[in-house]
C-alpha positions as MATLAB code, in Angstrom:
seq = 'XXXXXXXXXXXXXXXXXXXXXXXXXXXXXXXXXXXXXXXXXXXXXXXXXXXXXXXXXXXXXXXXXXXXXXXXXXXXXXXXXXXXXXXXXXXXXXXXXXXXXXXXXXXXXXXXXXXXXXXXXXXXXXXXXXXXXXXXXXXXXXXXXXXXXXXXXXXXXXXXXXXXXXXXXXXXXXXXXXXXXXXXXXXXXXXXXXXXXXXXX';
ca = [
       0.000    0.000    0.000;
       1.062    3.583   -0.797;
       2.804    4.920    2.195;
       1.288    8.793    1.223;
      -2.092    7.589    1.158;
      -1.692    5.990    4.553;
       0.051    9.123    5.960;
      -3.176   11.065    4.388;
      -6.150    8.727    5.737;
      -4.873    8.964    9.873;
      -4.536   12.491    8.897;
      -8.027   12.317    7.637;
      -9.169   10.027   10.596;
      -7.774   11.955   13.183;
      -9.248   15.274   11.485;
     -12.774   13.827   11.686;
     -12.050   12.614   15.071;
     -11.533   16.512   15.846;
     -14.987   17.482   14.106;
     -17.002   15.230   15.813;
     -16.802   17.190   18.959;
     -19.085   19.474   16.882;
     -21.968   16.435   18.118;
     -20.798   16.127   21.862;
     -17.407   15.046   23.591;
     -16.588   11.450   22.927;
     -13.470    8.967   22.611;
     -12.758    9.642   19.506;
     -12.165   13.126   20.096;
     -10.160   12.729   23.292;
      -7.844   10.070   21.714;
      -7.002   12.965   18.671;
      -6.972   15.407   21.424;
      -4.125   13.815   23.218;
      -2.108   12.868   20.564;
      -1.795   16.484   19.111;
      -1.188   17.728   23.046;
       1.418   14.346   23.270;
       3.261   15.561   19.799;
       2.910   19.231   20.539;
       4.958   18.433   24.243;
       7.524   15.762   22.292;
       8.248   18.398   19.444;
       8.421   21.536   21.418;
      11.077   19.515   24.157;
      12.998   18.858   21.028;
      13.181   21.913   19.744;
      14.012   23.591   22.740;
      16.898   21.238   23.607;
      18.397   21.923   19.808;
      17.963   24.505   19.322;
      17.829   26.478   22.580;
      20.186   24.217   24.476;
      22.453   23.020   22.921;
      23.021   25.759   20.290;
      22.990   28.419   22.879;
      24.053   27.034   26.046;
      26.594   24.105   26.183;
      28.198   25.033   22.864;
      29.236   28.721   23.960;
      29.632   27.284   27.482;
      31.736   24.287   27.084;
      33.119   24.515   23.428;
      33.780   28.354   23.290;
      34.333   28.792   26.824;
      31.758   32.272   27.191;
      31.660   31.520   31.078;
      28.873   34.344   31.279;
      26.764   31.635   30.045;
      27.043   30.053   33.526;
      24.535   32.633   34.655;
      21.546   31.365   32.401;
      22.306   27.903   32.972;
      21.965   28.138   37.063;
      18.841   29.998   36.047;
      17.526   27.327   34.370;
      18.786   25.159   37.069;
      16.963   27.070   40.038;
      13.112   26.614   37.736;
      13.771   22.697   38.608;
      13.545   23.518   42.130;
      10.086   23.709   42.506;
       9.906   19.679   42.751;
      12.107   20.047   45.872;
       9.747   22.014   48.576;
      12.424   22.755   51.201;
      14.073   24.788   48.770;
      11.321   25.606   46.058;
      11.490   29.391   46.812;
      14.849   29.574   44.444;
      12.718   29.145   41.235;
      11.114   32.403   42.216;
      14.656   34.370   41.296;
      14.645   32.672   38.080;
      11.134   33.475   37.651;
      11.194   37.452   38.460;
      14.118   37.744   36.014;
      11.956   36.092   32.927;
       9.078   38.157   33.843;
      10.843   41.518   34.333;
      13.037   41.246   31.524;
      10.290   40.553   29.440;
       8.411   42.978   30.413;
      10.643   45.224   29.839;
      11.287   43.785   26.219;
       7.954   43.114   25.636;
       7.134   47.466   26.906;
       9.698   48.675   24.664;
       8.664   46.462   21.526;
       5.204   47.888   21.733;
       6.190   51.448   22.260;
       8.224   51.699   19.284;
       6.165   49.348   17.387;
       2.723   50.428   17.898;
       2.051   53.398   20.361;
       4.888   56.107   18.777;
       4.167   55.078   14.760;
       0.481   55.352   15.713;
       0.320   58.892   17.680;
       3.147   59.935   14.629;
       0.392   58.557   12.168;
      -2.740   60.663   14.268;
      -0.545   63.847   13.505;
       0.457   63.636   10.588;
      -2.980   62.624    9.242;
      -4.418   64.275    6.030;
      -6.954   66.318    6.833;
      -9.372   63.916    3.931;
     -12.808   62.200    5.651;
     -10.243   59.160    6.748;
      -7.666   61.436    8.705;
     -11.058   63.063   10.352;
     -12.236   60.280   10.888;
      -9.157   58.498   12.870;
      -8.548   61.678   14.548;
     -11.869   61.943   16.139;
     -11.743   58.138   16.890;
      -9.105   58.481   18.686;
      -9.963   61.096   20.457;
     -13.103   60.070   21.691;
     -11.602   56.763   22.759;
      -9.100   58.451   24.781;
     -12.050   60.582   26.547;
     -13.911   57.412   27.293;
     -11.351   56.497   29.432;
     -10.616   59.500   31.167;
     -12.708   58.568   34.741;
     -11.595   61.635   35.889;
     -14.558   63.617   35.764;
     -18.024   62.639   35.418;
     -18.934   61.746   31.702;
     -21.891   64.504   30.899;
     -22.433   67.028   28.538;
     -19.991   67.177   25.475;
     -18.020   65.121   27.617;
     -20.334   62.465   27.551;
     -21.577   62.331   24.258;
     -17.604   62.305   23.205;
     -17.099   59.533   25.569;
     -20.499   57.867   23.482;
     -19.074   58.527   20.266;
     -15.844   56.671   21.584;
     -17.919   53.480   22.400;
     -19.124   53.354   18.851;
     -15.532   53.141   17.899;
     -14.221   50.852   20.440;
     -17.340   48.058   19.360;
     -16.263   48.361   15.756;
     -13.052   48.032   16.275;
     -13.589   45.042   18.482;
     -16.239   43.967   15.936;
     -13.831   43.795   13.067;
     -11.084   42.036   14.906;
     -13.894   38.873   16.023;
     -15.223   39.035   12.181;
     -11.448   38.851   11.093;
     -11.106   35.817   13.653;
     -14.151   34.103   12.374;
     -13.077   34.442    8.628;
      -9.419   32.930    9.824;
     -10.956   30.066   11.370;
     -13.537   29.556    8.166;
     -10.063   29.014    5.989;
      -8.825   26.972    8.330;
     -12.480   24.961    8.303;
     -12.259   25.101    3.875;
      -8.705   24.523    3.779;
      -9.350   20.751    6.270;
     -12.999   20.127    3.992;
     -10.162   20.561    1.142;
      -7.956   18.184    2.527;
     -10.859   15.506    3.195;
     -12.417   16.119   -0.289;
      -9.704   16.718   -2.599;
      -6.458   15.099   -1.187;
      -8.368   12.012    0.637;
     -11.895   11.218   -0.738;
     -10.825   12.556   -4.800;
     -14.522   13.354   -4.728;
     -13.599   17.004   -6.296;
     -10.725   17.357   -9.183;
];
């Protein structure tokens, strides 16, 4: 037998086995469920010990000799600590360094990625219907969230106007969601139709 077409029919098998949650939980979903989780866990360990590891920890440490990279590694070494409880509190340094130096990554990527080009943008607007109407979008969103002072008068209808914005935008993003998730639902009924069943040419 054609080792593709096997490959293709548990792909097949396991993507119905997916779908037919859509009737209630069952077996057949749980077994697919746990083999994605099960591969997802097995590839992601690899990946992290090739490419993480290895690549950036014992090869600079032990074949370069960067003894800085000690640092990292008894970082990594205090997480394991929380299966010892006598002496679990250690992961917690590890842990506050991850978190603050992301955070402070993770501040400075969005500042220069998205809040400075975007207040730039709100400036430098053409004054056309569009550049209007960003600039009083974002104004009135702003105002909306300004709980200083009581939202009446042209204060609250600006705050009002900035609701109407802040549901479309949050409208557009779930109707963007639900169309990624429809290609994802045509591009498996593809896969069944075309690639498994040859019902369609």
């Amino acid at each position: 037998m054609n080792p593709e077409f096997i490959g293709i029919t548990i792909a097949a098998l396991l993507t119905l086995c997916i779908y037919s949650f859509l009737y209630k939980d069952n077996p057949f979903y749980k077994f697919a469920e746990h083999i994605f989780a099960g591969l997802s866990a097995g590839y992601y360990v690899g990946l992290v010990w090739h490419s993480i590891i290895k690549q950036q920890l014992i090869g600079p440490l032990f074949e370069e000799r960067q003894l800085l990279f000690i640092i990292p590694a008894l970082l990594g070494a205090l997480m394991f600590t929380r299966f010892i409880p006598k002496i679990a509190w250690l992961s917690r340094i590890s842990l506050a360094f991850v978190m603050g130096n992301t955070a402070g990554i993770f501040l400075i990527q969005q500042l220069h990625g998205l809040v400075l080009p975007q207040v730039r943008n709100t400036f430098t607007v053409a004054l056309n219907f569009s550049g209007v109407v960003i600039i009083v979008g974002v104004i009135s969103t702003l105002i909306y969230f300004y709980f200083s002072k009581e939202h009446k008068g042209i204060l609250g209808l600006t705050a009002g106007l900035g609701i109407w914005f802040i549901m479309i935008s949050f409208g557009a993003s779930f109707g963007y969601t639900v169309m990624a998730r429809v290609s994802l639902l045509i591009g498996r009924a593809q896969f069944l139709l075309i690639n498994w069943l040859h019902l369609i040419k």
